[in-house]
N, C-alpha and C positions, 0 to 999 in steps of 0.2 A: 359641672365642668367649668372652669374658670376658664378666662381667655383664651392666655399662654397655655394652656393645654391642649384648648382648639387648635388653637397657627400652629400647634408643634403636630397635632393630630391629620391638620390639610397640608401640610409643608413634609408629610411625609407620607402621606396620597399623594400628594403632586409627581413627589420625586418616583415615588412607585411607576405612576402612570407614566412618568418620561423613559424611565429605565427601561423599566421592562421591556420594552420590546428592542430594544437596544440590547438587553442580556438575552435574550430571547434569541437574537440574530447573532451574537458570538457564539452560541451554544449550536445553531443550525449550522455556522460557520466550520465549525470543530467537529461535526460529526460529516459535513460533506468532505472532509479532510480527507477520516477517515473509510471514506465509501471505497471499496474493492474497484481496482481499477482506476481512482482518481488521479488527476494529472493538474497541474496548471493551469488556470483560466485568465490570470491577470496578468502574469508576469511572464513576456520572453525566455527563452531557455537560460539566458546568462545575468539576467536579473535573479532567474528561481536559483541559481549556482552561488552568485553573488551574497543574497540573503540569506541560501542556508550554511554557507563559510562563515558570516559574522553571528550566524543563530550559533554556533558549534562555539566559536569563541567566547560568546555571553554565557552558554552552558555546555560546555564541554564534555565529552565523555570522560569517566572516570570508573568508579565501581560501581557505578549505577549508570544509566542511559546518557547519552548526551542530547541537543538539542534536534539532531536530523534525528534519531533516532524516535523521539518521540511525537514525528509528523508535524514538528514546528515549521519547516518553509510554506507546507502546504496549506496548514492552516492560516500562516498569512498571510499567502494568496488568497485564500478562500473570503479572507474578512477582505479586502481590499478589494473582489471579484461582485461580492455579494452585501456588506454593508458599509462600507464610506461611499463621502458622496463626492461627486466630481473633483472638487476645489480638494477633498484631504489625498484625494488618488494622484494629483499633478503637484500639491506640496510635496509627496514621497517617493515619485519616480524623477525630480526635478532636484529634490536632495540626496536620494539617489546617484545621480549623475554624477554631482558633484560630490562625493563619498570615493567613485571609482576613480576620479582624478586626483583626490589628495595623496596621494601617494608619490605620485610624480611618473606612476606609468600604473595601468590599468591593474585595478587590486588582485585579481588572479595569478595576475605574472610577478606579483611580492611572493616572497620565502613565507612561509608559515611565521618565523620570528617577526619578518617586519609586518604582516596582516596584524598579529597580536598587538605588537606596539602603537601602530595606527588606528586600532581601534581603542585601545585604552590610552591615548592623549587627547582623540578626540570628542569621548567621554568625558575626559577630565576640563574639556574646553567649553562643551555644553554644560556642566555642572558649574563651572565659575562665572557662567553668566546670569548678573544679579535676575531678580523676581522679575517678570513685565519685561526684560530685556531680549533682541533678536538674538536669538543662536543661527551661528554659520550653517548655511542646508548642510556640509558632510556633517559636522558635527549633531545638527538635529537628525540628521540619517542614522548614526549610530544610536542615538537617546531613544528613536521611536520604536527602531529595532528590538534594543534591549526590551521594551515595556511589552512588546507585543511578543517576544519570545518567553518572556518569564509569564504571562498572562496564558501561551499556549500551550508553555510546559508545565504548569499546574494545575491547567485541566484534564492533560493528558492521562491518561492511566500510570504508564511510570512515573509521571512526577507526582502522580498522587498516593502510588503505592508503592515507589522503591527511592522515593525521597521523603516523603512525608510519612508520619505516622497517618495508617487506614484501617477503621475497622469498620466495616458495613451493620453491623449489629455488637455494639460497646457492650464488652459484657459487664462481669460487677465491679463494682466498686472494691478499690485496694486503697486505701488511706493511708498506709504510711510503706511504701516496696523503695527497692534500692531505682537508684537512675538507670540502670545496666536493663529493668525490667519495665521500664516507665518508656521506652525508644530511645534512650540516651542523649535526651534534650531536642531529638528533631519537631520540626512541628507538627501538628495534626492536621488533614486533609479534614476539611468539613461542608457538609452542602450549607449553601446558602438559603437563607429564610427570610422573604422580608416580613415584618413584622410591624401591623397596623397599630 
């Protein structure tokens, strides 16, 4: 084994060792979501209200589940209750805060059209802010949002099996089938592997 194939061999032990239990504590996160009977342990009743309104707008219901639907609030309570640490739980009730006031009156009491609007400008404001640069707390409010709702709706069951393509045991192989039989371009829900 040559050097560069050691560092690349410890450089991804290392990262194992750091993740893991960080993947470890989203996965315990998403299943206490899901426990019969779970309720909120982080956030206020109009915070859990608040979050799962902009989870619904990031994924909306349509012919498949939308964001409440797939136990997104809860689970981001859950991660917020059970792994961040102090300093990321008052970054995101403090950008938070100021999310509910960009609107110019508390986001609940917006129409459905102006929620949608407010959230995708303010999206649009966190993404034009260059590499290394501060994003405004509402606007990092909707960014952390977005990543932590598409993060809990792809672990969910429905986003794993009625948005993604899912087969728990692949059967054989078809080398050349039309797209109409391949899932019609969605993508494939896959366990993750790390690999030493």
């Amino acid at each position: 084994m040559n050097r560069r194939e050691w560092l690349k061999s410890m450089s991804t032990l290392a990262v194992g060792a750091i993740a893991g239990p960080s993947l470890l504590a989203v996965f315990d996160a998403h299943a206490a979501a899901k426990a019969p009977g779970a309720k909120p342990q982080f956030f206020n009743p109009a915070q859990y209200t608040l979050v799962g309104t902009v989870a619904d707008i990031v994924i909306p219901r349509t012919d498949t589940p939308g964001a409440t639907d797939a136990g997104v609030p809860l689970f981001i309570d859950q991660l917020f209750f059970a792994v961040y640490a102090k300093p990321d739980q008052a970054r995101y009730t403090t950008a938070m805060a100021a999310f509910d006031k960009a609107g110019g009156k508390p986001f609940q009491q917006l129409d459905p059209a102006q929620r949608k609007a407010l959230v995708e400008r303010l999206h649009k404001e966190a993404l034009a802010v260059p590499k290394g640069g501060k994003i405004p707390p509402a606007a990092d409010f909707v960014l952390m949002t977005k990543k932590l709702t598409m993060l809990g709706f792809f672990l969910s069951q429905p986003g794993c099996t009625q948005v993604l393509q899912y087969a728990a045991v692949p059967a054989q192989w078809k080398a050349d089938i039309p797209l109409s039989e391949a899932g019609n371009g969605r993508a494939w829900a896959v366990e993750a592997e790390l690999k030493i």
